[in-house]
TORNUSE-673559 format. One line per 4 residues: number of its first residue (from 1); their letters; for each residue x, y, z of N, C-alpha, C. Coordinates in steps of 0.001 Angstrom, whole numbers, plus 524288, in hexadecimal, padded with zeros to 5 digits. Example, Ala and Ser with C-alpha at 12.3 -4.5 7.8 and 13.67 -1.06 7.14 Angstrom:
<pts>
1 = as = 83386:7E9C6:81E78:8300C:7EE6C:81E78:83390:7F31C:81E78 ~ 83232:7F736:81BA8:83566:7FBDC:81BE4:83264:8001E:81EBE;
</pts>
This chain:
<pts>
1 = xxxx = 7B586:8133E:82EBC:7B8F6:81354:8333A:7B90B:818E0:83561 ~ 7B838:819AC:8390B:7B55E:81EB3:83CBD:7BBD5:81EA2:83D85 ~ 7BC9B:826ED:83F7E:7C21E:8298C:840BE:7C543:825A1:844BD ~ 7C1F9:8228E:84991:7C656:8221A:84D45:7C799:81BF7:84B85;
5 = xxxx = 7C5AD:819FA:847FF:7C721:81303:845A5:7CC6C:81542:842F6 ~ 7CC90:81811:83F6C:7D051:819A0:83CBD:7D5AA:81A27:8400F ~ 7D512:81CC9:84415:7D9F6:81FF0:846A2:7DA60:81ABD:84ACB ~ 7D815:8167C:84B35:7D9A6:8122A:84E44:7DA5F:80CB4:84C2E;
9 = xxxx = 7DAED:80F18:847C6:7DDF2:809A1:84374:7E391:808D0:84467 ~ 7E477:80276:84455:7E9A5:80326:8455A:7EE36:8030A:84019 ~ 7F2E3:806CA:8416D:7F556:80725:83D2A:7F976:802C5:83CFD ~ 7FB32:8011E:83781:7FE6E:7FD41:835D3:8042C:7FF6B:835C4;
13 = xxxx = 803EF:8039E:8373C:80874:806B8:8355B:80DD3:806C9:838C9 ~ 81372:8061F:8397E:8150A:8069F:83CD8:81532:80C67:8402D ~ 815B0:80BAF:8451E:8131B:8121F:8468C:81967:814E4:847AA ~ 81856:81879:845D4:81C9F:81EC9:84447:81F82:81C54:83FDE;
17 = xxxx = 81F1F:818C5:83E82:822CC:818EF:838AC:82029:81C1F:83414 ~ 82482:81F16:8309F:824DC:821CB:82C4C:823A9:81F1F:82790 ~ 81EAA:82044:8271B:81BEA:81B17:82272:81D7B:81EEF:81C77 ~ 82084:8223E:81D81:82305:825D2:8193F:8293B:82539:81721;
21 = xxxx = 82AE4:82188:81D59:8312D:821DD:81B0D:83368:81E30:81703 ~ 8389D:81E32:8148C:83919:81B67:8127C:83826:8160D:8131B ~ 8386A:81161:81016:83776:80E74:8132D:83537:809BC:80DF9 ~ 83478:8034F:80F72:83105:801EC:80CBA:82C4B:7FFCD:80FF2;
25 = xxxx = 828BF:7FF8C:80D3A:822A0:7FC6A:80FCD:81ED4:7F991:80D97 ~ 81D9C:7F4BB:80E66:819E2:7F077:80C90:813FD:7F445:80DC7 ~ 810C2:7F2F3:808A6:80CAE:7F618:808E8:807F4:7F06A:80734 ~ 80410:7F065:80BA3:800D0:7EC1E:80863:7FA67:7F005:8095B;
29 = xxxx = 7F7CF:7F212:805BD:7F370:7F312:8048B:7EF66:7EF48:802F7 ~ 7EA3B:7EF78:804AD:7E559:7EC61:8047D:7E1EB:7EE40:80304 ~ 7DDFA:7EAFA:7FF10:7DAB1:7ECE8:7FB6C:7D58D:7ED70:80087 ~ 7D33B:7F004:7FF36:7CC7A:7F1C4:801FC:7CA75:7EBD2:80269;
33 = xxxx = 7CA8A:7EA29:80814:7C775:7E5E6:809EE:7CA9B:7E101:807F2 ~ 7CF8C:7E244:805AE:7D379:7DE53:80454:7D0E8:7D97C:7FFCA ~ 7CC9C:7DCED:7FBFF:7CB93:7DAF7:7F60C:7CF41:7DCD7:7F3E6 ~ 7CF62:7D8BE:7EFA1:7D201:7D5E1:7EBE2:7D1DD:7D998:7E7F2;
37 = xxxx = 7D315:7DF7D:7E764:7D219:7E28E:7E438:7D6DC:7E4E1:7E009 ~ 7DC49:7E28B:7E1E1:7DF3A:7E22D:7DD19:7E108:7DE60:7D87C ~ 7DDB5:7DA91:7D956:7DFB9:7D740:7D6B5:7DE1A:7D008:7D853 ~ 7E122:7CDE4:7D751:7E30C:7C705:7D84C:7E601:7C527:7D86E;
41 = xxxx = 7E729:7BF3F:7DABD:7EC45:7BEC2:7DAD3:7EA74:7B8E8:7D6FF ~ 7EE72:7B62D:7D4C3:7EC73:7B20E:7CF36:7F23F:7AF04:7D08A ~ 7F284:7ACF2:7CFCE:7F724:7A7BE:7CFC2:7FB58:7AB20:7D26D ~ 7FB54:7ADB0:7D982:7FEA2:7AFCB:7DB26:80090:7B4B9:7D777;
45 = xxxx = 7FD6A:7B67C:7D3A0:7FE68:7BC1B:7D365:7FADB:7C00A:7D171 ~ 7FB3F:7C56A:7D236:7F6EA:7C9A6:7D2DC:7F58F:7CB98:7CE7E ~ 7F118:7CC05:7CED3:7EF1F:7CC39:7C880:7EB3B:7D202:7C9C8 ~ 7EE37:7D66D:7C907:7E8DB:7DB3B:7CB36:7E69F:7DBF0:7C8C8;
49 = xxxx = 7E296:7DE25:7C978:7DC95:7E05A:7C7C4:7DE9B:7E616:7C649 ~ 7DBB4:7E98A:7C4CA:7DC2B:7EE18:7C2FF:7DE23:7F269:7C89C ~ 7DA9A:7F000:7CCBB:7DC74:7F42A:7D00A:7DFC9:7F1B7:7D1E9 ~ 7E303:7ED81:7D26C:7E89D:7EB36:7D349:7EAAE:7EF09:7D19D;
53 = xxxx = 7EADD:7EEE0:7CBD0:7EEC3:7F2CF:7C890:7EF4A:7F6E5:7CBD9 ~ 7EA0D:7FAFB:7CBD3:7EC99:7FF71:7CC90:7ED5F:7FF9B:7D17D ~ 7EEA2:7FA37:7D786:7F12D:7FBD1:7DB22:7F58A:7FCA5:7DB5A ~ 7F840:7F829:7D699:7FE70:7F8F3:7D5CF:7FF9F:7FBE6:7D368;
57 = xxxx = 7FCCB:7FFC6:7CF21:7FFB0:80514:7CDDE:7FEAE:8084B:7D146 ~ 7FBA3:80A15:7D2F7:7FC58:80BE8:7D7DF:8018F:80CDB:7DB14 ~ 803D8:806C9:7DCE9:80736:8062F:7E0B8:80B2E:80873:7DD47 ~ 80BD1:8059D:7DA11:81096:80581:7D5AB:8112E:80C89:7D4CC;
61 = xxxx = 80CEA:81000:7D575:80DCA:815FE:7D316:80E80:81882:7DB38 ~ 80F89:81672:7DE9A:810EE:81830:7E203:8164F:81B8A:7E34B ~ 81A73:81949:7DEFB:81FC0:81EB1:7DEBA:81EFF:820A8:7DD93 ~ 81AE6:8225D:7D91D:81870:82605:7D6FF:81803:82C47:7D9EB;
65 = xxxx = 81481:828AD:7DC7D:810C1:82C80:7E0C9:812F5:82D09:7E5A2 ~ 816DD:82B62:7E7DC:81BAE:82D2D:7EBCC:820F9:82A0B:7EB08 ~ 8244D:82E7B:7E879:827D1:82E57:7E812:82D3A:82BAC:7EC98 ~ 82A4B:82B0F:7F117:82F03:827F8:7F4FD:82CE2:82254:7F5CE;
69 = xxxx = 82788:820EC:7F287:82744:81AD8:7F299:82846:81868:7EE44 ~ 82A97:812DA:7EEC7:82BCE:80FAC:7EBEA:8274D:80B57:7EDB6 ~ 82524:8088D:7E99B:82229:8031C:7E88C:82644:7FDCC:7E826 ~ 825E0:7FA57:7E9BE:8294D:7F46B:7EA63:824C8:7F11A:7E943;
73 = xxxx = 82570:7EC21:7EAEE:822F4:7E812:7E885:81C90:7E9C7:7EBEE ~ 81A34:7E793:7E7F1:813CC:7E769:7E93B:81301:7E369:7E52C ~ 80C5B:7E2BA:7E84C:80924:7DFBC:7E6A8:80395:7E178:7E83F ~ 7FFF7:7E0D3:7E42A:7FA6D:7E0F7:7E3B6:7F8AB:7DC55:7E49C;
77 = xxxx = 7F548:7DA8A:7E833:7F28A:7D54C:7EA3D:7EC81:7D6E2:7E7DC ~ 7E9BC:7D349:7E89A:7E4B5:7D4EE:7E82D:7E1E7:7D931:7EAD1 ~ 7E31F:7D8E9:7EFB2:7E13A:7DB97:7F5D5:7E3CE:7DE1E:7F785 ~ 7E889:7DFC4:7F4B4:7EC3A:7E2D9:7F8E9:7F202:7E339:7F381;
81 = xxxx = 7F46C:7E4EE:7F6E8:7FB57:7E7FD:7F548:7FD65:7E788:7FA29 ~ 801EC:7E6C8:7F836:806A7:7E633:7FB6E:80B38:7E91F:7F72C ~ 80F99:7EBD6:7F9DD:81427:7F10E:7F874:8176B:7F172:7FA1D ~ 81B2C:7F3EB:7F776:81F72:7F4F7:7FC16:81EEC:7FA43:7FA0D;
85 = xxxx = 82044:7FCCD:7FCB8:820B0:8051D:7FB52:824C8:80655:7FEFE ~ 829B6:8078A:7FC67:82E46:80A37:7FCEA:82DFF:81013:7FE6A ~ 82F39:81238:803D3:82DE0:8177F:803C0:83446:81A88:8026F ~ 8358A:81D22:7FF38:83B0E:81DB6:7FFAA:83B78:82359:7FEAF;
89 = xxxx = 83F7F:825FA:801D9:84053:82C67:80463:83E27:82E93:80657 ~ 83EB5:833A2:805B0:839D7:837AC:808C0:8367B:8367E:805AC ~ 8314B:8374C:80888:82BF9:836F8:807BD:82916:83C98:80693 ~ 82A08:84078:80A7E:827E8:84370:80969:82B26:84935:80CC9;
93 = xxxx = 82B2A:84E48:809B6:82FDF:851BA:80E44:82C66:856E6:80E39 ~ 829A4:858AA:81184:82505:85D8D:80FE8:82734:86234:812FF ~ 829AA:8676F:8125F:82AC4:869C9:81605:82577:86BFF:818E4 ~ 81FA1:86A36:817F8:81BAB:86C5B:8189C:81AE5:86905:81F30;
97 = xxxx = 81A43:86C3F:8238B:8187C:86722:82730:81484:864BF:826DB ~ 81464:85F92:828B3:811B3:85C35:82958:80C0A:85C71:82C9A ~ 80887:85A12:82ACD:8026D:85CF3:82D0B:80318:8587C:833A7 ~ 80294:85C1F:83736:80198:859E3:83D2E:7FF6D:853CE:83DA2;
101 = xxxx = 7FA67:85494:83A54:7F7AE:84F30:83AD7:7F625:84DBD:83478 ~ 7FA30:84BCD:83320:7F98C:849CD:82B93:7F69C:84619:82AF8 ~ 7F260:84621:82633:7F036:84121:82493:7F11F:83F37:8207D ~ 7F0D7:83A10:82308:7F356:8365A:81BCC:7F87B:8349C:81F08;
105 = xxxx = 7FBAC:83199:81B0E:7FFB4:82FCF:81BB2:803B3:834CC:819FE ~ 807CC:8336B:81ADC:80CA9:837C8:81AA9:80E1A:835E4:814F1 ~ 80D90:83BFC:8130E:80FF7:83B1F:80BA9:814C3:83755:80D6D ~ 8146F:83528:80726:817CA:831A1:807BD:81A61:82E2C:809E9;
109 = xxxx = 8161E:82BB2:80D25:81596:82890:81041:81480:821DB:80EC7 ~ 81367:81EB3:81068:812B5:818D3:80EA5:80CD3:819AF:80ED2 ~ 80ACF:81DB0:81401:8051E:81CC3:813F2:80302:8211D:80E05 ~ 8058A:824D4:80DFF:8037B:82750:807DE:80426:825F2:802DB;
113 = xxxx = 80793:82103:803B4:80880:81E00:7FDD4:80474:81B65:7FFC0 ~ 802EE:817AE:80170:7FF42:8127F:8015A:7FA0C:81626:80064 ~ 7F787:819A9:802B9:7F3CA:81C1C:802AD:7F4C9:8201A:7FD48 ~ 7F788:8215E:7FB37:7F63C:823E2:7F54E:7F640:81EA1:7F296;
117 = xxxx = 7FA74:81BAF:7F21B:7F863:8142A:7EE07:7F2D5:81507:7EF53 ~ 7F111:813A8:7F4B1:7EB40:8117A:7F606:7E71F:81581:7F34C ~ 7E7D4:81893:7F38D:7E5B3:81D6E:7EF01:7E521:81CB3:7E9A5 ~ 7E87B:81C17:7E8B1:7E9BF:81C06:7E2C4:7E73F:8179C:7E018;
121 = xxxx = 7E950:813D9:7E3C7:7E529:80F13:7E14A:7DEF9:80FE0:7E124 ~ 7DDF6:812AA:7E5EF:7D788:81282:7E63F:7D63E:816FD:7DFE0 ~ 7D861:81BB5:7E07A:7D6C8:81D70:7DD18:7D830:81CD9:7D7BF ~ 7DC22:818D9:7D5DF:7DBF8:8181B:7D1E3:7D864:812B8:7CFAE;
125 = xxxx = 7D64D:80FDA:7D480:7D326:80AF3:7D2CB:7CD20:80D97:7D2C9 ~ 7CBD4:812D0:7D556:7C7F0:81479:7D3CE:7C5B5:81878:7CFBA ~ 7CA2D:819AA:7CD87:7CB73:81BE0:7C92C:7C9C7:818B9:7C2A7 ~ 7CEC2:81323:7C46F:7CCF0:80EFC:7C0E7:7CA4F:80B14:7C0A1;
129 = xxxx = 7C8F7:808FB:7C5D2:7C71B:80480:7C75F:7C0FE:8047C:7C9CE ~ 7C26B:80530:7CFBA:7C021:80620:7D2E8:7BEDA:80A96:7D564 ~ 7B9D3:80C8C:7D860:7BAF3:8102A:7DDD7:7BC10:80E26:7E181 ~ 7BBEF:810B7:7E643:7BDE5:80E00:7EB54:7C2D7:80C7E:7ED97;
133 = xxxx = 7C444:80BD3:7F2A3:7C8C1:80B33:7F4AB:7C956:804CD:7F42C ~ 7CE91:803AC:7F4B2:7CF82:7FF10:7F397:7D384:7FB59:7F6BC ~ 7D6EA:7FFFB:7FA58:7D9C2:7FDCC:7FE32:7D6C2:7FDC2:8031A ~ 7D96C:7FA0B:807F1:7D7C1:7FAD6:80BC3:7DB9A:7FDB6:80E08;
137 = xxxx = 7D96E:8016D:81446:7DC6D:8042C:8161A:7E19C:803F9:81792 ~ 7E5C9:80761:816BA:7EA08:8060F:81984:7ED0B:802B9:8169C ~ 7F226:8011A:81740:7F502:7FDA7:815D6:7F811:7FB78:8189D ~ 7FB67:7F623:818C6:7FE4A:7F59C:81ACF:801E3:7F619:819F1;
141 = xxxx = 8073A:7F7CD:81D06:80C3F:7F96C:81B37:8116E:7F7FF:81FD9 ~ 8154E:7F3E1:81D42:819F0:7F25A:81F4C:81DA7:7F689:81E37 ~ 821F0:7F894:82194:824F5:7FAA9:82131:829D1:7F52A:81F2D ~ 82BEF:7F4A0:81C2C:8307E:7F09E:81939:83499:7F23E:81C8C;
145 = xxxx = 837A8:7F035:81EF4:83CE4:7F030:822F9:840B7:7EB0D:82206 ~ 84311:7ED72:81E05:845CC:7E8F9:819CA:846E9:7E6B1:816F1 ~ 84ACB:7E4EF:813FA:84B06:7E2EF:80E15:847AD:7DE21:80E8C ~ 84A93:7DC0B:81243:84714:7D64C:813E4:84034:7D693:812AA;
149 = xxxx = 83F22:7D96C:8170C:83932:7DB25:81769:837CD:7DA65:81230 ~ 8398A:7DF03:81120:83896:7E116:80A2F:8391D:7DDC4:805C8 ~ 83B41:7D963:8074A:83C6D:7D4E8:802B3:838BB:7CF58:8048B ~ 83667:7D008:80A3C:831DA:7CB6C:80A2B:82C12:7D048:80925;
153 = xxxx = 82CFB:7D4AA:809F0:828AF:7D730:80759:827BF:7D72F:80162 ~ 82A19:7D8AB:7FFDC:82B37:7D771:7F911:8270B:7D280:7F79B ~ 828F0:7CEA3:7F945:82886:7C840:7F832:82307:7C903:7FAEF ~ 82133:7C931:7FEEE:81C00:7CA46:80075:818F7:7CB21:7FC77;
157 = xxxx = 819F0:7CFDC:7FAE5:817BA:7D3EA:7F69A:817F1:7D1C5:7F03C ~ 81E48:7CEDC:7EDEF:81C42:7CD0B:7E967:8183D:7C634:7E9E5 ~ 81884:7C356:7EE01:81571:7BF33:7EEAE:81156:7BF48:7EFDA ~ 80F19:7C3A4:7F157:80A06:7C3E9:7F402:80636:7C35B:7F13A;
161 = xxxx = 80543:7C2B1:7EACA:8030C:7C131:7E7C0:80174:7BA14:7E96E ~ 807AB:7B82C:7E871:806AE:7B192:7E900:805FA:7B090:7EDB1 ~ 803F6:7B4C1:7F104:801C7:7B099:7F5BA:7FEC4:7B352:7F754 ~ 7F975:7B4DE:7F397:7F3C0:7B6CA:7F3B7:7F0D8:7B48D:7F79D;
165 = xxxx = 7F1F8:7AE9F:7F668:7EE7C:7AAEA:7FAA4:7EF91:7AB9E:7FFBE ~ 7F3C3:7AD6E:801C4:7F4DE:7ABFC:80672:7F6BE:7B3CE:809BC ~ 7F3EA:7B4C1:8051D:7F4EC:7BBCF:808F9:7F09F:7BE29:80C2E ~ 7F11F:7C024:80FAC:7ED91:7C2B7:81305:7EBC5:7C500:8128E;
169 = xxxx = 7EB64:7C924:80BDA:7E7ED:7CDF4:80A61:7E388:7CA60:805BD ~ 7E3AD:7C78A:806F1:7E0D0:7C3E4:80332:7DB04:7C0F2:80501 ~ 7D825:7C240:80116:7D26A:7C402:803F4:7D065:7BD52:80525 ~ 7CF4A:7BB5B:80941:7CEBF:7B4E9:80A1E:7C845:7B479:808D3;
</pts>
């Protein structure tokens, strides 16, 4: 993908919102070409493979590695993840200014958590497993606006196992 494909992709993102503030957000990530590379699903439930595993420690060691996120319900599918990631307080306070034109996502951001996970996994499955990248680009991400929301997201997220057959990240 040549410089000007890049800069004329369209973004998923809502535009000027603070993908840093507090806040909660549905996170669904996709495996490279949307194979079947964590796992299976067997009488409606997920049975992972090795690099299953280490996507969910991974997720699971994300308070770890920034201290203003919290992890909620997830699930590992074969092809993909689905999350919730809690951003909670300040994120980040630098009396250093800020560079004119920054690259990357803003520390402590939703986009620098998903992209250090997406890291971590690659290099720890090529470490133990595999080489190579393993997500596809980008992710998708709901901003949660509600208990409500947040309680048919949940249920999304723990069922999405028993209804393998009938999901849309599911390779036909």
């Amino acid at each position: 993908m040549g410089r000007r494909d890049r800069r004329s992709r369209k973004s998923i993102r809502v535009q000027g919102y603070d993908y840093a503030q507090a806040g909660g957000y549905f996170i669904t990530i996709v495996a490279l070409q949307r194979e079947c590379l964590f796992g299976e699903i067997v009488g409606g439930e997920v049975r992972l493979n090795a690099l299953g595993r280490i996507v969910a420690e991974c997720w699971h060691a994300i308070p770890e590695h920034f201290p203003n996120a919290e992890v909620d319900a997830f699930v590992v599918m074969p092809n993909h993840i689905h999350g919730i990631i809690f951003l909670v307080g300040a994120t980040h306070a630098s009396p250093l200014p800020q560079p004119k034109f920054p690259h990357g996502p803003k520390s402590g951001s939703l986009g620098a958590i998903v992209g250090s996970f997406k890291s971590a996994v690659v290099r720890r499955a090529g470490i133990e497993l595999i080489g190579g990248n393993v997500w596809q680009r980008n992710c998708y991400e709901h901003i949660i606006r509600g208990q409500a929301e947040y309680e048919r997201i949940v249920t999304y997220i723990v069922e999405n196992p028993s209804n393998w057959e009938q999901d849309e990240e599911r390779p036909r």
